[in-house]
N, C-alpha and C positions, 0 to 999 in steps of 0.2 A: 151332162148329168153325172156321171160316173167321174168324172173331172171333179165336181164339186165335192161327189160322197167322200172320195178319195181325201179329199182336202179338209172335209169334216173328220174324219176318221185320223188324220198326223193330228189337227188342234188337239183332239181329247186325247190324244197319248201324250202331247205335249204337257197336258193339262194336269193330265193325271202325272206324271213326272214330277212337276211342280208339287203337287199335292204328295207324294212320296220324300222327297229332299227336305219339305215343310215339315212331313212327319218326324223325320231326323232331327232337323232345327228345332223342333219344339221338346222331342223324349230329351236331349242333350242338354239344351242351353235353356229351355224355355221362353224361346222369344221368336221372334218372326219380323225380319226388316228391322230392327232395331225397338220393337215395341215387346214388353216387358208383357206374356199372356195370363202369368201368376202374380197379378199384382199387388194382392192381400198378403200374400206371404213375402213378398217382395218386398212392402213398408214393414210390418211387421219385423223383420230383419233388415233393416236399415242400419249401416255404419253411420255414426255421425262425421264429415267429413276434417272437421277441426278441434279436437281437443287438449285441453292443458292438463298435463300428467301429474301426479304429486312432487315430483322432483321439480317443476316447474318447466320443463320442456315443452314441447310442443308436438302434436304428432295429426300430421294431415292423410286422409283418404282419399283416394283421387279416385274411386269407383264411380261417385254422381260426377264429378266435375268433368272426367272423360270419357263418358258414355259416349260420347260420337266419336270418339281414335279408336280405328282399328287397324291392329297390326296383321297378322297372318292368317291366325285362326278365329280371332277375335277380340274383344277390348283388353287392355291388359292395364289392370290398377295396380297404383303403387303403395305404398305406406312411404310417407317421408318424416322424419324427425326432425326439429330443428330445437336448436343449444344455443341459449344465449346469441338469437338472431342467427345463426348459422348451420349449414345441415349437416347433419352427426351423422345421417344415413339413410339410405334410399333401398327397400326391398318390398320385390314382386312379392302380390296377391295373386289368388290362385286364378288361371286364366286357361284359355283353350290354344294356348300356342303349341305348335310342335316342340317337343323337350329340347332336341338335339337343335335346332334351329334358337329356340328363345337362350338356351345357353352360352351360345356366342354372342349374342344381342345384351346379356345381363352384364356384360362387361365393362358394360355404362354406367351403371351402377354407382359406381363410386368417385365418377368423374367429378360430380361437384360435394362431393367431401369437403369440410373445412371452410365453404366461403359464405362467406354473407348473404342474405335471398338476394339482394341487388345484383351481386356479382353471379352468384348462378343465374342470375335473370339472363346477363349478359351473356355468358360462357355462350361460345358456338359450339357443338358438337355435332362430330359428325356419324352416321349412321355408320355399323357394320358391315362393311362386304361379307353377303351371304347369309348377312340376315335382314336383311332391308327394311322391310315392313316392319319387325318386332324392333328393331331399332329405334324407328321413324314414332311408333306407339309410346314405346318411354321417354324419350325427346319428350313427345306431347304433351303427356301426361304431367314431366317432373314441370314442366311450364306453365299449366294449370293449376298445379299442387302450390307452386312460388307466387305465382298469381295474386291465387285467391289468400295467403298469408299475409302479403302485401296489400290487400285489400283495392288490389289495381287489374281487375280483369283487361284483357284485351284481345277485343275482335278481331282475326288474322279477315286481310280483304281478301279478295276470291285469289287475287294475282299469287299471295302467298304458299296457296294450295298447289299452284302448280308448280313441276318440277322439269327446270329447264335444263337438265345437266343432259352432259352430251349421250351419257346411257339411255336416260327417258326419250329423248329425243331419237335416238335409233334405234329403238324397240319398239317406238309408237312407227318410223318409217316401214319397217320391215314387218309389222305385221299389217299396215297398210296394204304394202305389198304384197301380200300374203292372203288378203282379205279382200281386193280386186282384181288385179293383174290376171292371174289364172281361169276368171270369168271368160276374157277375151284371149288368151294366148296360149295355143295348146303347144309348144313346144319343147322338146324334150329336154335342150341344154337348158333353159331358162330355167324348166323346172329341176334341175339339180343344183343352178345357183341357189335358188330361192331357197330349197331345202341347207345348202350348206349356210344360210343366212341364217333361215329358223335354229339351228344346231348353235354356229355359235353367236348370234344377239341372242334370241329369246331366250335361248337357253341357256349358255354359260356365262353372258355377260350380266341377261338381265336375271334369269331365275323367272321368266314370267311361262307361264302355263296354267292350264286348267285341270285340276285334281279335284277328288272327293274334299281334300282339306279344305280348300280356296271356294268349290261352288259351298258348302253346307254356311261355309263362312259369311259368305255372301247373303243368305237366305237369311241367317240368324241376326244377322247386323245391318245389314242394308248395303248400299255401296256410292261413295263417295265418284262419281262420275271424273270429276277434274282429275282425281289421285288418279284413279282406277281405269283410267281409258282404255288402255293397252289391254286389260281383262275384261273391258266391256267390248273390245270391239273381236275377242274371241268367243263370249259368251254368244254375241250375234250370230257370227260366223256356226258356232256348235248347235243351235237351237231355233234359228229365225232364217236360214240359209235354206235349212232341208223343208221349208214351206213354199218353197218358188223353185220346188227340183233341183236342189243340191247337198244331196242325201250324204251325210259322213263327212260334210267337206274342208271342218275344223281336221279332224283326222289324217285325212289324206292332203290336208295343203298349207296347213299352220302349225299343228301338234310338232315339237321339237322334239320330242322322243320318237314318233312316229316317220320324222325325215331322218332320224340318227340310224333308224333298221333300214329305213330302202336305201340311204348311201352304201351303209356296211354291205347290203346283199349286191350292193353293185359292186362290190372289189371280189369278188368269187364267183365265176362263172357257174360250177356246180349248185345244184338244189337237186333238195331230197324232194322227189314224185312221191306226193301220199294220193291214194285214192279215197276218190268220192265218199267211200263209207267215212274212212279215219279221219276228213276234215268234218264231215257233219257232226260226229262223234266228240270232235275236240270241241266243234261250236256248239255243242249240247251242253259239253262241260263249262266251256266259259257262261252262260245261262245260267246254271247250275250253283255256279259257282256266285253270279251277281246277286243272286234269289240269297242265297246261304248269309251272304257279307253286309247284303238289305235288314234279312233278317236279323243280322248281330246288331246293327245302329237303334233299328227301333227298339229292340227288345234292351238294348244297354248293357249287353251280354260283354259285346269287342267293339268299342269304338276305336281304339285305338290302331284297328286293321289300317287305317286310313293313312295313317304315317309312313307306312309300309310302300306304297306306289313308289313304281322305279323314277319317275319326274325330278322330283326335290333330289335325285344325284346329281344333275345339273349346278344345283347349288354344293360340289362335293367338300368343300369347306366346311360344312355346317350337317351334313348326311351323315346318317350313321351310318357304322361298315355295313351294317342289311342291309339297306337300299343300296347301296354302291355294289356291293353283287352281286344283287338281283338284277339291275342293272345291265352291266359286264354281262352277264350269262345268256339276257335275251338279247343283248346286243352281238355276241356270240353266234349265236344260233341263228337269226335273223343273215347272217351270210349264208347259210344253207338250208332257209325255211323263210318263205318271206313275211317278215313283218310279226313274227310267231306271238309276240304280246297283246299286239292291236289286235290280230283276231281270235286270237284262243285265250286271252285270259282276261284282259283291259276291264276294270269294274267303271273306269268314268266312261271309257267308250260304250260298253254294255248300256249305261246311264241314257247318251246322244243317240245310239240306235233305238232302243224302246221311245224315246220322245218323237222319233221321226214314222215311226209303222204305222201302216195303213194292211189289211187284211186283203184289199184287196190287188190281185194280178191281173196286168198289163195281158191281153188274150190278142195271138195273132192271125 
């Protein structure tokens, strides 16, 4: 019985989670899983998708046409022009991508400059290293935009969604690994491999991780399961794991920032001894501090805190110098404090442990 209340009591913090990340997704974006919650206002201000300009050009909107591509943060529409059947120019509408991240991605931009819609039909291109996802988004989109000018839409089959490159393929292994293995094998080398896997696949090869950016993105847009597997089988891991007794175990067994601080603290034998008052103190503050940065999303004060998480250094191609050292500093510290981010400050971890609390204590 106590078994159950217990179990009832993580659902509704689960729940209410969910219901808090939705309040974000909706004061932001106004949408929820890809469904538009202001929809009066939403026709009412409707771009027409295809219009002829006075000069006789052409100039496409690809906001309806790629409402299901999502890049990082969220859809990312284009304006395309085209001149005497060829594109004169391709520039991003305004969207929820990280700045520093969609900047490297805009580089695309002018790849099909000058050719014919046929030939941009054909153009390969390839995504940005370090910007993957916003990359992947404009691809989509300028595809849809040529498309539909050509008046030849085309159904990508399921096979085409998925991405066989040797990267996806060992980022989907390794957080496999990541995501069972440690169920049955408590051993302490394995678990330093595994951690120096998380570090460099998930992390610096692939950029894949779970951040404020990435879950509110998800909420607001939905998520494409074929793309997205490798973040859906962390989401599990962060949210559905700690219902069957395994409390934090995205954190402690998959989070790539979270294995980058206990390798570091294992090359330094010393650590600073805080007592029990100064860590409940700092774990007040990191609370403290979740409450404050909750309160900035809803209220539309600081969305932009969000960009800020030390994660996206991983991606340091594309990371601003902020996050690269803020980064560096808890990775710093983290040799002589264990883990100092995950538990004193983390606003996604703050997120995972309120989803998983239950009030009540285990009595012996």
């Amino acid at each position: 019985m106590r078994n159950y209340s217990e179990k009832l009591q993580q659902l509704l913090s689960l729940l209410t989670c969910v219901l808090l990340v939705m309040a974000v997704s909706i004061r932001r974006d106004g949408k929820v899983v890809g469904r538009e919650l202001k929809q009066q206002q939403a026709d009412s201000t409707k771009t027409e998708t295809m219009v002829v300009l006075e000069d006789g050009s052409v100039r496409l909107n690809t906001t309806e046409l790629g409402k299901d591509i999502i890049g990082y943060g969220g859809t990312v529409p284009l304006e395309i022009i085209l001149e005497d059947g060829r594109v004169k120019s391709i520039k991003a509408l305004e969207n929820s991508e990280t700045p520093d991240f969609f900047k490297e991605a805009s580089a695309l931009l002018t790849k099909w400059n000058g050719r014919t819609v046929a030939e941009a039909q054909k153009l390969k291109v390839d995504a940005v290293s370090g910007a993957t996802f916003s990359s992947k988004a404009i691809i989509g989109n300028v595809q849809r935009g040529l498309q539909y000018a050509e008046k030849n839409p085309v159904q990508d089959s399921i096979w085409a969604e998925l991405d066989f490159s040797s990267k996806a393929i060992a980022g989907l292994i390794v957080v496999l690994l990541a995501a069972i293995v440690p169920l049955f094998v408590k051993d302490r080398r394995y678990r330093i491999s595994q951690q120096i896997l998380n570090v460099i696949v998930l992390g610096f090869w692939c950029g894949s991780f779970l951040n404020y950016t990435s879950i509110v993105s998800y909420m607001s847009n939905g998520m494409n399961v074929l793309t997205l597997i490798v973040p859906v089988i962390m989401l599990i891991t962060a949210f559905v794991y700690p219902l069957f007794g395994k409390k934090s175990y995205y954190c402690t067994h998959v989070c790539p920032f979270g294995s980058l601080q206990e390798l570091a603290g294992k090359c330094v034998g010393y650590k600073i001894k805080m007592k029990p008052k100064t860590t409940k103190r700092l774990d007040l503050f990191r609370q403290l501090l979740w409450a404050v940065l909750m309160l900035c999303l809803w209220t539309g004060v600081w969305f932009d805190w969000i960009d800020y998480e030390p994660f996206s250094a991983f991606v340091f191609q594309s990371a601003s110098w902020v996050v690269i050292v803020i980064a560096v500093v808890f990775v710093a510290l983290s040799t002589v404090i264990v883990r100092p981010y995950c538990r004193f400050v983390c606003p996604t971890g703050s997120l995972f442990k309120y989803s998983q609390q239950s009030t009540l204590k285990n009595k012996k």
